[in-house]
N, CA, C and O of each residue as an XYZ file, in Angstrom:
384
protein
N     -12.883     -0.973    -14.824
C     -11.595     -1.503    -14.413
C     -11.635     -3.023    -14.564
O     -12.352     -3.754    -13.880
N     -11.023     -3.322    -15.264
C      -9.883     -5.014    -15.564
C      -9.402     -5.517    -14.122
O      -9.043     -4.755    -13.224
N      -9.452     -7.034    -14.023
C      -9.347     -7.380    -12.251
C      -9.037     -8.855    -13.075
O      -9.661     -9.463    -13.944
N      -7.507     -9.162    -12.213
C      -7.364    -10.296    -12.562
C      -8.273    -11.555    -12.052
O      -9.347    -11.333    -11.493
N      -7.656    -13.294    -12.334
C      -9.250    -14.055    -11.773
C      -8.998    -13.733    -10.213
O      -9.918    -14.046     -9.459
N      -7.989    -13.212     -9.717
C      -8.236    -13.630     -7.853
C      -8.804    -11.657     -7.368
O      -8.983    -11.124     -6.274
N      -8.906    -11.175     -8.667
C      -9.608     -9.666     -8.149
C      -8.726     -8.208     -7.915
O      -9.171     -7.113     -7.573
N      -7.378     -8.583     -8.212
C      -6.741     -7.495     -8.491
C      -6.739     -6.493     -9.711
O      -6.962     -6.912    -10.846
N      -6.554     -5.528     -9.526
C      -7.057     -4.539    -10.469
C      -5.581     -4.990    -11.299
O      -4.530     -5.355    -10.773
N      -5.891     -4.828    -12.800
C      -4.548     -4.960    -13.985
C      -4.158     -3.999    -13.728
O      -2.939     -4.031    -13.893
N      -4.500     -3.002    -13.367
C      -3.634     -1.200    -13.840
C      -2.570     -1.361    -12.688
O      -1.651     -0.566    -12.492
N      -2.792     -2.369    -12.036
C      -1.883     -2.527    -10.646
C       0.026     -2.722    -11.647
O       1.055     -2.060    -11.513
N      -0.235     -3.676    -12.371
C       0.518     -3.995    -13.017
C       2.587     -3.613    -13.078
O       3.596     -4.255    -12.786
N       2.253     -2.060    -13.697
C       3.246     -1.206    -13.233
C       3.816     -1.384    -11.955
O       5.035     -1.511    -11.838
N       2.750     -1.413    -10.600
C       4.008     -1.674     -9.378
C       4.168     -3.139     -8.940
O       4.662     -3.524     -7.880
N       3.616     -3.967    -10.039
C       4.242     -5.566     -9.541
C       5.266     -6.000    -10.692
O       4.835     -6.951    -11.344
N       6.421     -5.565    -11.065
C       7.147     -5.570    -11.943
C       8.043     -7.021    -11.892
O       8.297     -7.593    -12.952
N       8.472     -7.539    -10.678
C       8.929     -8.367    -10.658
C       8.356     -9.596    -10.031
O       8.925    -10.559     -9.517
N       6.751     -9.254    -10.242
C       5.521    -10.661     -9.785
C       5.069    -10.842    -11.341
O       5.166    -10.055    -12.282
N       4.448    -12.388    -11.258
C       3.174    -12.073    -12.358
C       1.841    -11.696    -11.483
O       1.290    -12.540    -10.777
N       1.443    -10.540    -11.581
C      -0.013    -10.502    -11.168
C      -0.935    -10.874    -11.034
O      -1.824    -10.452    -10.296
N      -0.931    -12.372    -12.204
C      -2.592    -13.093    -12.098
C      -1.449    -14.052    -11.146
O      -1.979    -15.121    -11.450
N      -0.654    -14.346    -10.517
C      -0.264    -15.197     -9.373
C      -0.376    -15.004     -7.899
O      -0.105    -15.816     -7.015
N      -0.895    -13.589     -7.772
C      -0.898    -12.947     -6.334
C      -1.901    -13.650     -6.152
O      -2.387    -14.319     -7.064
N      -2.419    -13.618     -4.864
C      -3.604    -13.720     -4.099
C      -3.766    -12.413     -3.113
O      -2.820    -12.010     -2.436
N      -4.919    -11.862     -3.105
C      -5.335    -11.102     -1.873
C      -5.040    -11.143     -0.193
O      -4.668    -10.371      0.692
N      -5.464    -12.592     -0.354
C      -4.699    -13.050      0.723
C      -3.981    -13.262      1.553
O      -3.956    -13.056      2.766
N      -3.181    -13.826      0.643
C      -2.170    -14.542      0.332
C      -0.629    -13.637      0.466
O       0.455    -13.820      1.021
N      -1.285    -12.537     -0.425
C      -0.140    -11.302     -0.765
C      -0.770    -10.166     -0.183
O      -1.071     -9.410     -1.107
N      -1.089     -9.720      0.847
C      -1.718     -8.590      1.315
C      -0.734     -7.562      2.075
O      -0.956     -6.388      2.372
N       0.230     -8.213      2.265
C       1.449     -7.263      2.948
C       1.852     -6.191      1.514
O       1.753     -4.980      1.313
N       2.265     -7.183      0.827
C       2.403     -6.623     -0.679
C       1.718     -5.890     -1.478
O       2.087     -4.881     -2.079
N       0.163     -6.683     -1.485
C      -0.648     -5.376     -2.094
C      -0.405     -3.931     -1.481
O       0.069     -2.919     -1.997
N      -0.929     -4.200     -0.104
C      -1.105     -2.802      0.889
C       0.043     -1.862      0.400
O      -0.230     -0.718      0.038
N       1.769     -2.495      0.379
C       2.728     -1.590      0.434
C       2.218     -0.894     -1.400
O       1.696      0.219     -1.477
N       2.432     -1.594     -2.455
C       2.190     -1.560     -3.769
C       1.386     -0.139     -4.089
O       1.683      0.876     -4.719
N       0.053     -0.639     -3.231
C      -1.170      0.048     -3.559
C      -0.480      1.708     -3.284
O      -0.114      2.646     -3.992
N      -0.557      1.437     -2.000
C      -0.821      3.069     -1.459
C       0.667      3.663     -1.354
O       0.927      4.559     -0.552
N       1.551      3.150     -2.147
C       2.760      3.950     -2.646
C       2.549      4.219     -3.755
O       2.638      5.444     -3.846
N       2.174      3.534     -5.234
C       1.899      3.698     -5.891
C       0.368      3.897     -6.889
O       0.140      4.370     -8.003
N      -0.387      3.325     -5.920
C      -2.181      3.130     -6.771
C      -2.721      4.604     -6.666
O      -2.591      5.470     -5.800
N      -3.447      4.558     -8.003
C      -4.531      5.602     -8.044
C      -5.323      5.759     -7.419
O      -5.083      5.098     -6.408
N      -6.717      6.516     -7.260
C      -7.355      6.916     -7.033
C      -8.676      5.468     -7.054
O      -9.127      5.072     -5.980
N      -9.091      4.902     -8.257
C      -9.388      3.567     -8.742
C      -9.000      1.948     -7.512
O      -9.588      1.138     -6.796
N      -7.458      2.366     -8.040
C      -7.031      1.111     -7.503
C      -7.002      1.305     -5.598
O      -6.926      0.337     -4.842
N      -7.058      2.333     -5.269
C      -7.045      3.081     -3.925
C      -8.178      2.483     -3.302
O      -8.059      1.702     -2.357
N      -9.574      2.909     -3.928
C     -10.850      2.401     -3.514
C     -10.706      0.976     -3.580
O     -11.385      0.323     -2.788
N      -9.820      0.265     -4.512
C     -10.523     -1.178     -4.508
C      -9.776     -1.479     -3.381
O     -10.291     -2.464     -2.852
N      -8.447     -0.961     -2.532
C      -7.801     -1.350     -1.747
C      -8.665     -1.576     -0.364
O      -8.695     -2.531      0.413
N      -9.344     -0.335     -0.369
C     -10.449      0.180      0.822
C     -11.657     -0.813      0.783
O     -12.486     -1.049      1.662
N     -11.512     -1.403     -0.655
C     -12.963     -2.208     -0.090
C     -12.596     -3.914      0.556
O     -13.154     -4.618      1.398
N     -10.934     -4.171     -0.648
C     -10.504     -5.042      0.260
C     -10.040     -5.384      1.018
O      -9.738     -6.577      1.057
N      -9.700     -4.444      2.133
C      -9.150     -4.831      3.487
C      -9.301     -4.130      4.432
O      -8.632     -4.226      5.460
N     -10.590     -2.963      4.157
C     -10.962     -1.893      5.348
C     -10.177     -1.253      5.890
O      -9.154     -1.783      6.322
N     -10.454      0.306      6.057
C      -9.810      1.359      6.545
C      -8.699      0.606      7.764
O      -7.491      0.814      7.645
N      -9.072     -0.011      8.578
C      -8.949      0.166      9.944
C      -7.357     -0.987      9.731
O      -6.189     -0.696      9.989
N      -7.803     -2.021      9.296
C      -6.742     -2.835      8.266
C      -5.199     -2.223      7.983
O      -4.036     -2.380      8.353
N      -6.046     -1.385      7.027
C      -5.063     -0.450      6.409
C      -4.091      0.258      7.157
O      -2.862      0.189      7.125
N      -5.001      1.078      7.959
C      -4.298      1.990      9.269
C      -3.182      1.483      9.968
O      -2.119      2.006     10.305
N      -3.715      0.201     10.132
C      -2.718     -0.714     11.002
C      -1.753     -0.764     10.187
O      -0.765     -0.157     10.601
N      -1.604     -1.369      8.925
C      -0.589     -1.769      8.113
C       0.231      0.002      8.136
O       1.462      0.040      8.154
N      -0.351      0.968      8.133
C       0.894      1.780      7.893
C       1.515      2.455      9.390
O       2.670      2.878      9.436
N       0.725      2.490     10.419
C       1.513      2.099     11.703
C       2.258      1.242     11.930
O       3.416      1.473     12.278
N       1.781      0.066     11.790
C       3.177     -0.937     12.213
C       4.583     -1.090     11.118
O       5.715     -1.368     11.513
N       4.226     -0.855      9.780
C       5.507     -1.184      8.938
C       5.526     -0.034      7.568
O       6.461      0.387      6.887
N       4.390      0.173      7.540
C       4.574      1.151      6.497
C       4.753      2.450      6.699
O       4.300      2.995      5.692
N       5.177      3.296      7.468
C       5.805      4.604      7.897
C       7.433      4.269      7.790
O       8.127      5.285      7.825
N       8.222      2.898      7.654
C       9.285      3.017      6.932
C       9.463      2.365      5.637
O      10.522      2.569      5.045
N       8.333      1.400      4.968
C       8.549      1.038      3.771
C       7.602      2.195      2.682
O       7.758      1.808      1.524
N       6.948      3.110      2.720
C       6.357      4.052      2.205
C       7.078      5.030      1.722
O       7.561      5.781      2.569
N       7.366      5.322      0.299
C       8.126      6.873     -0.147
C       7.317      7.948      1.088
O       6.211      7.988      1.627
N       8.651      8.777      1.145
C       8.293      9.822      2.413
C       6.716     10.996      2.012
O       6.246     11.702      2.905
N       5.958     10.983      0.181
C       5.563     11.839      0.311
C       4.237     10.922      0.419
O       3.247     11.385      0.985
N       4.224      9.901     -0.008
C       2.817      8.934      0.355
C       2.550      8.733      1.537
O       1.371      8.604      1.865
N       3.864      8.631      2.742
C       3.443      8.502      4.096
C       3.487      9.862      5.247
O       3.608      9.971      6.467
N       3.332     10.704      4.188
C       2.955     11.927      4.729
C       1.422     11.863      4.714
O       0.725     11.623      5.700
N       0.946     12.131      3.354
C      -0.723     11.883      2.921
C      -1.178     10.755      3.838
O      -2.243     10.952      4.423
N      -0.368      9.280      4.119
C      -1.583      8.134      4.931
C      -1.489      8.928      5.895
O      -2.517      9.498      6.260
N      -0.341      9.167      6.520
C      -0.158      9.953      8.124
C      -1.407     10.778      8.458
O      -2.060     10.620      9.490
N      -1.611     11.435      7.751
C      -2.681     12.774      7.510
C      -4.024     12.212      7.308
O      -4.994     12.629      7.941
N      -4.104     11.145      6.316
C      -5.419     11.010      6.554
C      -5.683     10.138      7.427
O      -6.836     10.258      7.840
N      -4.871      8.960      8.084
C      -5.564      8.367      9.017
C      -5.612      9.147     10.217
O      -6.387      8.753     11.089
N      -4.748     10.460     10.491
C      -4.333     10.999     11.490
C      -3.454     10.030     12.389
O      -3.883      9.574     13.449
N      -2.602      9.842     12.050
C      -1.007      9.036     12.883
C      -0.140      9.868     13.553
O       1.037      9.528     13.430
N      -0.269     10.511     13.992
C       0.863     11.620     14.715
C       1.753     11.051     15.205
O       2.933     11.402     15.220
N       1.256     10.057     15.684
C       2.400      8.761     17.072
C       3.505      8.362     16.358
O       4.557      7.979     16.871
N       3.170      8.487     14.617
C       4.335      7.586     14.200
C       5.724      7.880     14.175
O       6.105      8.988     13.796
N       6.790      6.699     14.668
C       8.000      7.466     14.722
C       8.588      8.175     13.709
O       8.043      7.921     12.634
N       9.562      9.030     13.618
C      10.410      9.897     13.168
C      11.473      9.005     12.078
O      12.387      8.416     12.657
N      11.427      8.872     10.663
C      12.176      8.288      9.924
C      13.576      9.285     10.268
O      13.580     10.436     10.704
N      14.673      8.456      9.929
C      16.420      9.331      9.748
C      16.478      9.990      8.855
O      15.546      9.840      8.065
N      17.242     10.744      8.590
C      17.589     11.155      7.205
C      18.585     10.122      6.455
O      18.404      8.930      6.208
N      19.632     10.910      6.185
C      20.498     10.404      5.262
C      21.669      9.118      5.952
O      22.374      9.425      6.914
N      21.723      8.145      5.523
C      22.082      7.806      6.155
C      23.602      7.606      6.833
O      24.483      7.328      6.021
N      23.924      7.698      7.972
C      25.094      8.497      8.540
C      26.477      7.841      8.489
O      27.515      8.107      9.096
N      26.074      6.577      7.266
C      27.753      6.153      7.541
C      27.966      6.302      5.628
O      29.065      6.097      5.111
């Protein structure tokens, strides 16, 4: 795997459509990676997520904001694997 100079994987590419990628920072952009990654990253780009910002990191990020910025079938799978039960109940459609 290809990693731009600040260490992002290129294959990321596809879900930063309206960034340039060698401009992110890890850092810097970590709200962004996190949502990016684990809505859209592979399997590859998944692990590199896990090594840069630790499970526990992560967990947090999809408790506090990502159980409503997450497509509903990716935040089924984090739900499940971090085991989140607590998390609230998204709406459906919306009613107006």
């Amino acid at each position: 795997m290809e990693f731009t100079a600040k260490g992002i994987p290129l294959t990321l590419r596809p879900a930063f459509q309206e960034y340039v990628l060698e401009s992110l920072d890890p850092d810097e952009h970590e709200f962004s990676i996190m949502e990016r990654t684990l809505a859209y990253g592979q399997r590859e780009e998944l692990r590199w997520l896990f090594r840069q910002y630790g499970a526990a990191s992560i967990a947090d990020w999809v408790r506090d904001v990502g159980w409503r910025l997450l497509p509903r079938r990716r935040l089924v799978f984090w739900k499940t694997y971090f085991d989140l039960s607590e998390l609230p109940q998204r709406g459906g459609v919306w009613p107006h």
